[in-house]
C-alpha positions as CSV (number, residue, x, y, z in Angstrom):
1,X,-94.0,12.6,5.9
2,X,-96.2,14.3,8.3
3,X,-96.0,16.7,11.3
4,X,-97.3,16.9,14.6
5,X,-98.9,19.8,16.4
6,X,-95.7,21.4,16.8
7,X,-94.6,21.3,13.2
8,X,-92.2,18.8,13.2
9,X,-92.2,16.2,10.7
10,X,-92.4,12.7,12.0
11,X,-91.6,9.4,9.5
12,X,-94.9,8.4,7.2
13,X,-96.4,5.0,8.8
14,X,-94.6,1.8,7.2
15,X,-96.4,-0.8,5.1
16,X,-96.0,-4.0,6.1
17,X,-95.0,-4.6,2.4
18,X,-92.3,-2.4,1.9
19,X,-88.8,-3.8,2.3
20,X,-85.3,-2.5,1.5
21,X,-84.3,-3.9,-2.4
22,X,-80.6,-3.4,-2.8
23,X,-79.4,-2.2,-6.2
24,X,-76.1,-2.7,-8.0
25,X,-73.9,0.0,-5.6
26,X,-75.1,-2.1,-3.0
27,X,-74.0,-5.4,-4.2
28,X,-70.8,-3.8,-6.0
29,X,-69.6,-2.2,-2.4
30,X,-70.4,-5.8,-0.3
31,X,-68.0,-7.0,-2.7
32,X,-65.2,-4.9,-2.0
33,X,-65.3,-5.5,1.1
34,X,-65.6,-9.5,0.9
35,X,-62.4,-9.0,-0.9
36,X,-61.0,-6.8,1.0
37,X,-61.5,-9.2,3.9
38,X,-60.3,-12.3,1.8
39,X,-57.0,-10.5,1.4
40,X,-56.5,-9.5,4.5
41,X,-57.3,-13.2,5.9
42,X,-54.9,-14.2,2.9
43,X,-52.2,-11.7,4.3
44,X,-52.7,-13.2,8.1
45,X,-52.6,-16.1,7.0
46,X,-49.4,-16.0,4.7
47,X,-47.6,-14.1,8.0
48,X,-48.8,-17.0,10.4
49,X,-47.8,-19.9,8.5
50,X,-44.6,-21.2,7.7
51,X,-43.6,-20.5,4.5
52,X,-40.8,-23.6,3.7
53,X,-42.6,-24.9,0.8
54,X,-42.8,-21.4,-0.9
55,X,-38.9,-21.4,-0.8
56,X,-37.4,-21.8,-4.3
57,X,-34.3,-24.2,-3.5
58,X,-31.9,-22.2,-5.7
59,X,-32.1,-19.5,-3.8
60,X,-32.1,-20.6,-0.5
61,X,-28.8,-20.2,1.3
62,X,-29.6,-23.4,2.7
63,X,-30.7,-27.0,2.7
64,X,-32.6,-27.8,6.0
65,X,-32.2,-31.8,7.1
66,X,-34.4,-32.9,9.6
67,X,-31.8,-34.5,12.8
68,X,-35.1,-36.6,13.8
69,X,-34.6,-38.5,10.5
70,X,-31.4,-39.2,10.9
71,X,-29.8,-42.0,13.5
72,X,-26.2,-42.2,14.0
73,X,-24.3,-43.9,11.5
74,X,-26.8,-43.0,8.7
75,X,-27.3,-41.3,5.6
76,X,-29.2,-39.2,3.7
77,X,-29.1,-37.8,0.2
78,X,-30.7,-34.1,-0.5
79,X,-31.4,-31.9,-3.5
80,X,-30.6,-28.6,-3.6
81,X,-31.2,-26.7,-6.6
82,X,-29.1,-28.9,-8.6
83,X,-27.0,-29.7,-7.1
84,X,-27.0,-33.1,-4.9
85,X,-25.8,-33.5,-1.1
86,X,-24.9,-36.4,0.8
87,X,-25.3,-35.1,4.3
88,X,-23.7,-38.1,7.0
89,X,-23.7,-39.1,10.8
90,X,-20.9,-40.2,12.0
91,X,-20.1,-40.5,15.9
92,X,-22.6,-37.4,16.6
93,X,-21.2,-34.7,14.2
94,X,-22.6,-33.9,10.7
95,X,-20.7,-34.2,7.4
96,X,-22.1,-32.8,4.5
97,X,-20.6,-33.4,0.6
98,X,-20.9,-33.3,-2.8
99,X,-23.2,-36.2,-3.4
100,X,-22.4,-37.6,-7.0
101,X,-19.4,-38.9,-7.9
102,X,-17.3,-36.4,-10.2
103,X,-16.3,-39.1,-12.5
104,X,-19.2,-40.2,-13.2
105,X,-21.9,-38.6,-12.3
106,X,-23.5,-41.8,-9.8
107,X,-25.3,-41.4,-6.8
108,X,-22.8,-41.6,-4.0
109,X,-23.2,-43.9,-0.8
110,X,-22.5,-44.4,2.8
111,X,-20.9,-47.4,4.0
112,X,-21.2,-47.6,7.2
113,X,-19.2,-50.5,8.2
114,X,-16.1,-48.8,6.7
115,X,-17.2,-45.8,7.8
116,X,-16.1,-44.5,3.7
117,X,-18.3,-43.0,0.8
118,X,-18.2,-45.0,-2.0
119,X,-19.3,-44.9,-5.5
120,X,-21.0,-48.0,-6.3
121,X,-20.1,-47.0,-10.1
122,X,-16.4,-46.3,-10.9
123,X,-15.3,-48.5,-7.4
124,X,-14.2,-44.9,-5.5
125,X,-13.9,-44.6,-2.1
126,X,-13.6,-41.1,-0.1
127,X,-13.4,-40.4,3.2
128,X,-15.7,-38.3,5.4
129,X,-13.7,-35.2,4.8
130,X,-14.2,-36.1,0.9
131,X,-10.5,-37.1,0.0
132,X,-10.0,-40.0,-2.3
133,X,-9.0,-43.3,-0.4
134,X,-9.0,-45.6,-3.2
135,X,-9.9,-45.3,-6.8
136,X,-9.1,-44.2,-10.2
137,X,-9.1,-40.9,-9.4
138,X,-7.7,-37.5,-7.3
139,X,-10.3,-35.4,-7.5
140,X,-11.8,-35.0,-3.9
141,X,-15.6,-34.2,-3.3
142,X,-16.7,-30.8,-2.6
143,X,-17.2,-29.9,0.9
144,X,-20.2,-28.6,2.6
145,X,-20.4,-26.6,5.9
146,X,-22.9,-27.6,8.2
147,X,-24.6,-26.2,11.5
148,X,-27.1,-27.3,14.1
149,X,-30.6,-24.5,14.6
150,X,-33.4,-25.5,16.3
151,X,-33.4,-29.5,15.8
152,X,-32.4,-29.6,12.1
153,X,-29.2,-29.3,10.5
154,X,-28.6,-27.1,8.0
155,X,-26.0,-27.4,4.7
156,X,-24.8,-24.2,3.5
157,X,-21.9,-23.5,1.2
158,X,-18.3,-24.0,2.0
159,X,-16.5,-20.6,3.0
């Protein structure tokens, strides 16, 4: 450093050489903040974005069922958790059951020309409300409640 006439110091000239050589504090804090910034993109990003495949389907209080999928008269069979769900339209309303057969354990199936569920295993046939039409058997499929959001059914449990 140097001063001028009136004493006050003024900056020494810079060599064209001399350049700024970060150490290790300089490197270690630009990496706090990269992370810092990679978590809070993380964190936006986590808000913003739907978070249906993050869902674990056992504790979900419900199975969603797309209605675009889903023309009338038709089908579809859904996991959720363990459990198995025939969902079903039938003249514009949404019937959702138990969707194994509780003799046997089969995949259930929707006939639509009857308009019946029937287990292509033991020879049962239900109804949409789940009661036993013909078959071997009394037990009735469990019931389902069902309810229209935002384009998509949804199956909950039966109150």
């Amino acid at each position: 450093m140097t001063a001028d006439a009136a004493g006050v110091p003024t900056p020494a000239p810079r060599d064209d050489d001399s350049r700024w050589d970060p150490g290790f504090n300089e490197y270690l804090l630009g990496a706090v903040i990269a992370f810092a910034l990679f978590l809070a993109a993380l964190g936006t990003a986590m808000y913003l974005l739907p978070g249906d495949h993050l869902a674990v389907a056992e504790l979900q209080p419900a199975v969603r069922v797309a209605t675009e999928e889903m023309p009338d008269s038709a089908s579809r069979v859904v996991t959720w958790g363990r459990r198995v769900v025939l969902v079903v339209r039938a003249g514009g309303t949404y019937a959702a059951l138990q969707g194994t057969s509780p003799i046997d354990g089969c995949i259930l199936a929707w006939d639509r020309e009857s308009a019946r569920i029937v287990s292509p295993c033991g020879y049962v046939v239900y109804d949409l409300d789940g009661n036993v039409v013909r078959g071997l058997t009394t037990v009735p499929l469990l019931r389902y409640d069902t309810f229209i959001q935002q384009g998509a059914v949804y199956v909950t449990e039966h109150r």
